[in-house]
N, C-alpha and C positions, 0 to 999 in steps of 0.2 A: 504493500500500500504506500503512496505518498506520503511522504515527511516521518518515514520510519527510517530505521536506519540501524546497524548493530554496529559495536566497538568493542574489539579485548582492551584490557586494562590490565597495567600489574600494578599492586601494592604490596607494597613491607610494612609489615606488621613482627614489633618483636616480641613473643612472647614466653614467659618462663616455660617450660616444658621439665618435669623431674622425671627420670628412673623408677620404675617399679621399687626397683631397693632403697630408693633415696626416700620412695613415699612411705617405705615400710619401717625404715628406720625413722624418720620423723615422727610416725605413729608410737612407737616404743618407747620415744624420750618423752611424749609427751604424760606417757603410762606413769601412775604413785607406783609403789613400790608395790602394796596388794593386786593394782589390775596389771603388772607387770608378772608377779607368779603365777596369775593366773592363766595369761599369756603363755609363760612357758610351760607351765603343767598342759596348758592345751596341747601343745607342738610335740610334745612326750606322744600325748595321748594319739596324736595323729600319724606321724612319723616314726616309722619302726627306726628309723637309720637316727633314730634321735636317742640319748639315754640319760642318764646322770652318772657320773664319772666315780667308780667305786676309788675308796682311797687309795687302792695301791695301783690304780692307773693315774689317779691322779700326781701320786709320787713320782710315780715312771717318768711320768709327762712331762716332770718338772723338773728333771735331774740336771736339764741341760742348761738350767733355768733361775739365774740370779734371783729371784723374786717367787719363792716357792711358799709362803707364810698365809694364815690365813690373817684377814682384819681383824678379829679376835685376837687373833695368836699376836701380833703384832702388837697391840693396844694394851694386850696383858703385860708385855716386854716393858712398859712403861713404867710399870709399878716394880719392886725389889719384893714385895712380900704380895701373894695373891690376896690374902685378906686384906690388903690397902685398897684394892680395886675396886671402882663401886658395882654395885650389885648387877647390873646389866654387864659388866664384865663377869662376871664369877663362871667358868666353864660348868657345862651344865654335864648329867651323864650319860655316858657315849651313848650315842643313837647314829643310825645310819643318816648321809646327807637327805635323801627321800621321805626317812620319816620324820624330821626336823620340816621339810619342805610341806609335807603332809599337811601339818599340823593347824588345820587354822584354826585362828583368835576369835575369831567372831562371824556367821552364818547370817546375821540378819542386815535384812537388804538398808542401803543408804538411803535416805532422801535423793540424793540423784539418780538409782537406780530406782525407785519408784515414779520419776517422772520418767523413766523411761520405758517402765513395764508398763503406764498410761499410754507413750508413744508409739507402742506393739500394739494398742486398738484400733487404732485408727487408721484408716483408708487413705495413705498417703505414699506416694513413690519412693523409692529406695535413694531418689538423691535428696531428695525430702528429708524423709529419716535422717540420712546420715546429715546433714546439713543442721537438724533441729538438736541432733546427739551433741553437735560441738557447740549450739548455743547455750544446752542444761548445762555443758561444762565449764561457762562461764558464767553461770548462777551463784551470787554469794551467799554465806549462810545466810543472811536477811532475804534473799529472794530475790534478790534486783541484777539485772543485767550488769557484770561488772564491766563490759568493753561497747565500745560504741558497736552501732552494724558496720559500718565502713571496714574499722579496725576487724573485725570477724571474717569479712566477705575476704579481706587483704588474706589473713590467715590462712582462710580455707583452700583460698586460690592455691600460697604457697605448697602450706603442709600435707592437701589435698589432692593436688592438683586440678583443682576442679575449675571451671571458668565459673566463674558467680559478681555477679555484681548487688549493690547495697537492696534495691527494690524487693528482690528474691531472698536476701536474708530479711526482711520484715514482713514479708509474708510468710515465712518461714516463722518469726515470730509471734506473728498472732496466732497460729496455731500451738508456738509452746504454751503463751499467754491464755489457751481456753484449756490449761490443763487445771488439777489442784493444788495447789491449795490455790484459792480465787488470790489476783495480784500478784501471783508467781511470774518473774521474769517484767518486773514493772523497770522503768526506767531512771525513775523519782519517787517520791513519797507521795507526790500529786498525782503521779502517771496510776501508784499503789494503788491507791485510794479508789480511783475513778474507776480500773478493772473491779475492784470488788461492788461499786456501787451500780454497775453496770448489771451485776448479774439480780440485783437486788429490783423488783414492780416498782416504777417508775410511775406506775396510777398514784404509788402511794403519794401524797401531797408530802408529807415528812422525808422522804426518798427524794424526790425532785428536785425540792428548795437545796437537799443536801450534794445535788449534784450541781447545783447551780453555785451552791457557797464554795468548793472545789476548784471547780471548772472555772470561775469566773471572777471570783473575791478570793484566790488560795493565798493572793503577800496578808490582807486584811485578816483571814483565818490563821495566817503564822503568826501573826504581829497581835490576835486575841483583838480585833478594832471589831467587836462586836456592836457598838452604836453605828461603827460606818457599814457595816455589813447591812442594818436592818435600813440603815436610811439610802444606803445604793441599791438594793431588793424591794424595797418598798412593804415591809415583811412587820408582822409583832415581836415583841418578845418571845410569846410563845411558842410562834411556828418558827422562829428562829431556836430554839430552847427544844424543839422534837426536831429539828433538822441535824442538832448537834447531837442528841443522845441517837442517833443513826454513824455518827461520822463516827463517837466514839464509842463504837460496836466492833469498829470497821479495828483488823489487825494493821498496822504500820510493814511490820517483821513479817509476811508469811512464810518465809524459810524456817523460822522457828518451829511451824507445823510438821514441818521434813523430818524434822531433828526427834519429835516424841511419837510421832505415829506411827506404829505396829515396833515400837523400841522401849516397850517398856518406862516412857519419859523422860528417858537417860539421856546427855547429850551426846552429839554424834561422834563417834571415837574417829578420832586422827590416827593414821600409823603412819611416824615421821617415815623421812626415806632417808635423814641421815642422822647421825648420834655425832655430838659435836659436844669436843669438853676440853677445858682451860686447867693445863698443867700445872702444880706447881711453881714450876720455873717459868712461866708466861706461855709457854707454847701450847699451839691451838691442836688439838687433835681432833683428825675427822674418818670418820668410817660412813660407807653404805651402810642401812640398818636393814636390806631386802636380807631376806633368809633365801636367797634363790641358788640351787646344789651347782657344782661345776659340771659342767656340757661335755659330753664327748661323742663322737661317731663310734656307733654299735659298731663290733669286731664283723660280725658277719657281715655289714656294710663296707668294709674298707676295699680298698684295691685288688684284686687279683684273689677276694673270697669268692669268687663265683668265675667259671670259665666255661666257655664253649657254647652255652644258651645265649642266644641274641638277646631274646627277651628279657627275661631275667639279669642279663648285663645292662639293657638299657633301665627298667625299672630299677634297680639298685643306685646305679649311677646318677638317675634323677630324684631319686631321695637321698644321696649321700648330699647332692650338691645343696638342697635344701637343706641339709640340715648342716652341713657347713656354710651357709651364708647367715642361716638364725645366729648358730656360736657365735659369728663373726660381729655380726651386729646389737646382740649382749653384752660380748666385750667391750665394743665400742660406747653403747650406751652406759657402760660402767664408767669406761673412760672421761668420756666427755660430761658425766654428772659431778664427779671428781674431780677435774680438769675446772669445773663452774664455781663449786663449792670452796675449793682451795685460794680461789681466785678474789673469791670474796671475801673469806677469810684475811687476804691480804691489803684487799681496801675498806677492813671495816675493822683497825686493830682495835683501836677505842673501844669500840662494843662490845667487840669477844673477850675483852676485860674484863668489865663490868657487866654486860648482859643488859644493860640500860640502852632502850631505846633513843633519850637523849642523847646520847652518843653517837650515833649513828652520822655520817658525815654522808654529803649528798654524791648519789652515787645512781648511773643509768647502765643500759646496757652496754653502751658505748665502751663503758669502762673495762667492762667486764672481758668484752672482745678485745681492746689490745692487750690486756694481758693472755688470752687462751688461745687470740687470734681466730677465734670460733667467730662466724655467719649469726649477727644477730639477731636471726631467724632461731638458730639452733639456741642460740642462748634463753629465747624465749621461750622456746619449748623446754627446755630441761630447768626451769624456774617457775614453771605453771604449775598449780595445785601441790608444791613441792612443799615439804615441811622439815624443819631440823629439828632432834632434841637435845637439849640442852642442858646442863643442872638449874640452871633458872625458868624451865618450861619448853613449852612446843614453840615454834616460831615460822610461822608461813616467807618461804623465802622470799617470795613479792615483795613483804612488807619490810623487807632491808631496803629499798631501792628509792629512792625519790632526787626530783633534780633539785639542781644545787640554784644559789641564787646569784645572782649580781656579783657579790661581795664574795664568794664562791667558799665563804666561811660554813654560813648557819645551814642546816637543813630542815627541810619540811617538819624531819620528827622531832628536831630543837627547839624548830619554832614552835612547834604546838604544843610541845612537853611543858614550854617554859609559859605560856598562854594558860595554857591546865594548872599550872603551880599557882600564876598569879590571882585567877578566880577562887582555888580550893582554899586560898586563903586569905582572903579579903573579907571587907567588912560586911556582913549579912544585913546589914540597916542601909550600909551605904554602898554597894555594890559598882565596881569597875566598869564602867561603858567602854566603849571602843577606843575614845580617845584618851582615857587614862591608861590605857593598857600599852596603844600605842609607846606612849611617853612613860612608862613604867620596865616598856622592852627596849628603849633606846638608853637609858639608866644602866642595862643591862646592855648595853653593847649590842643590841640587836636596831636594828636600824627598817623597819617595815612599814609601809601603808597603812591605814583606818581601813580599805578597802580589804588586803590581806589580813588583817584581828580578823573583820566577819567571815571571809571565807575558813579561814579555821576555826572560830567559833563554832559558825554554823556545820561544818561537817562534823565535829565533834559532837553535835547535838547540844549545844551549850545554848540555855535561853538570851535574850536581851539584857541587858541589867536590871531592866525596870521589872521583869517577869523573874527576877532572880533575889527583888528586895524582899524580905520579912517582915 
């Protein structure tokens, strides 16, 4: 036809593209140390050419091999007298690596794997799933989405491989967000509020007005301006007075609900992934705390067990190589958790001092990589949902990390430590506002904005001053 016309065209286009093994491995550092054995008890289970390494293969193995100790064995070399050692040191009585591996701590399911055994109901595509599996795993205990979409979709893309952009991770969300607890995977404490009150009859007049005082008046609802609330609604006391015993019905925390339902009320047990302790002589020691046995290729897997059947040589040969690219990639994931931990260890002497989060001097990923020289991709990964113990408690490795400022002195948990100190003790009649605090943290050689008080106030959950007098 007239004024049609066709044209080739070429475009460049660059796009990451990973390795099957590079996705496999991202997947495994992003593993805690629990979905990590379970991971490899699957590959046992699956893989004949896979085993757990009896001890005197394991000795054999290791003859040739400067570095034959286990982190136990190692950690106990620390102390002169075994009774010095603390208790999670003390050798326990001999048992095989397997049935040590066996042995689990605890059978009942987590809050995050209850929102996912809700995500097994529903009628939704397998990119779907997996797309909504990485958004519950950025669910904090409070319930709230701890990463932007943006930052998720980047993620997914990397770690994934998958092509995703922001629009399909938020529709991907609303679908976490119709799971339960109501407000699960909320954005904000408004974003909270507004899922739960959504699910609530909206006929009801006390529901409406409550959606409206939310939605529409939430700085006036923070700030408790209940006269401007009633005179920007045009509302009574009253129906403002059943608007509010609605909102405060409503949970803040729904992740809290994860933590006691079908758990007996208990809170939800962490198992660190590393045991981190401060020597007498100042030095930091760190161990992996996974119980996971040493790997090796089953003997009737090896080279030259099997001759003359084709078959049988090829099937052998494609589960040995599986099961040598798993070892390989265990190793690695030991390696490079180690390689992360030590490293921070080295930019956080102060802390590992004291164990005082004041201490903590500002510090990003960035850091972390010219020391390991690791892809700040991987560093993210093997720092997600990761936990250390400590003799001074558990400590989420995230919450070592925050950037530094200006003055490239104070950090985030300085500032807020020393914010928390100056309200905990100030005068109950005459309470610190912004601006005295200000000029109370510059006294202290802290030098910040009125602007920065309230943003760490308010994340901290700390009221206004006026909402703070007695």
């Amino acid at each position: 036809m007239a004024g049609q016309s066709q044209s080739l065209q070429q475009q460049q286009a660059l796009k990451l593209r990973l390795n099957p093994q590079q996705v496999a491995f991202g997947r495994l550092l992003e593993m805690s140390a629990p979905e990590f054995e379970d991971e490899v008890r699957r590959e046992i289970d699956e893989n004949p050419a896979l085993e757990v390494a009896e001890p005197e293969v394991a000795e054999e193995h290791a003859e040739g091999d400067d570095f034959n100790e286990t982190a136990e064995q190692l950690q106990q070399a620390d102390y002169g007298d075994p009774d010095d050692a603390p208790e999670w040191r003390q050798p326990t009585q001999a048992t095989s690596a397997y049935d040590r591996f066996s042995n689990d701590a605890d059978d009942s399911a987590s809050g995050y794997e209850r929102l996912e055994q809700q995500l097994g109901l529903l009628d939704i595509s397998p990119r779907q799933r997996a797309v909504a599996s990485y958004i519950i795993g950025n669910i904090d205990s409070n319930g709230y989405l701890a990463r932007d979409p943006q930052a998720i979709a980047d993620d997914i893309a990397i770690g994934a491989g998958l092509d995703i952009e922001r629009p399909e991770v938020e529709q991907v969300m609303d679908v976490v967000r119709s799971l339960e607890p109501a407000g699960i995977c909320a954005l904000n404490l408004r974003d909270c509020l507004l899922l739960q009150l959504a699910r609530m009859d909206d006929s009801r007049p006390e529901v409406a007005d409550a959606v409206v005082v939310i939605r529409d008046r939430f700085d006036l609802f923070a700030k408790r301006r209940f006269d401007k609330i009633m005179e920007a609604m045009g509302i009574s006391r009253e129906r403002l007075d059943a608007a509010m015993a609605v909102i405060t019905s409503l949970n803040p925390k729904p992740g809290s609900l994860l933590e006691s339902v079908g758990s007996g009320d208990r809170t939800r047990h962490i198992t660190p992934d590393f045991i981190v302790d401060t020597l007498p002589d100042g030095r930091v020691n760190v161990a992996l705390a996974s119980a996971t046995p040493q790997l090796a290729i089953e003997r009737s897997f090896m080279p030259g067990a099997v001759a003359g059947r084709g078959d049988d040589e090829a099937f052998i040969r494609a589960r040995r190589e599986e099961a040598s690219s798993f070892i390989d990639m265990a190793q690695r994931r030991s390696t490079t958790l180690m390689a992360v931990m030590e490293a921070i260890v080295n930019l956080q002497p102060e802390f590992f001092a004291t164990y005082d989060t004041a201490d903590l001097r500002p510090m990003v990923l960035r850091d972390v990589g010219a020391i390991t020289g690791l892809d700040l991709s991987v560093i993210s990964r093997a720092t997600a949902g990761k936990y250390m113990s400590t003799p001074y408690g558990v400590f989420a490795l995230k919450s070592l990390f925050s950037e530094g400022r200006a003055d490239g002195v104070n950090s985030a948990h300085a500032i807020s430590a020393a914010i928390d100190d100056l309200i905990k003790n100030e005068d109950p009649d005459n309470p610190l506002n912004d601006a005295d605090i200000v000029d109370a943290l510059a006294v202290k050689g802290i030098k910040v904005a009125r602007r920065t008080v309230s943003k760490y106030r308010e994340r901290a959950g700390i009221p206004v001053a006026r909402m703070r007098r007695k």
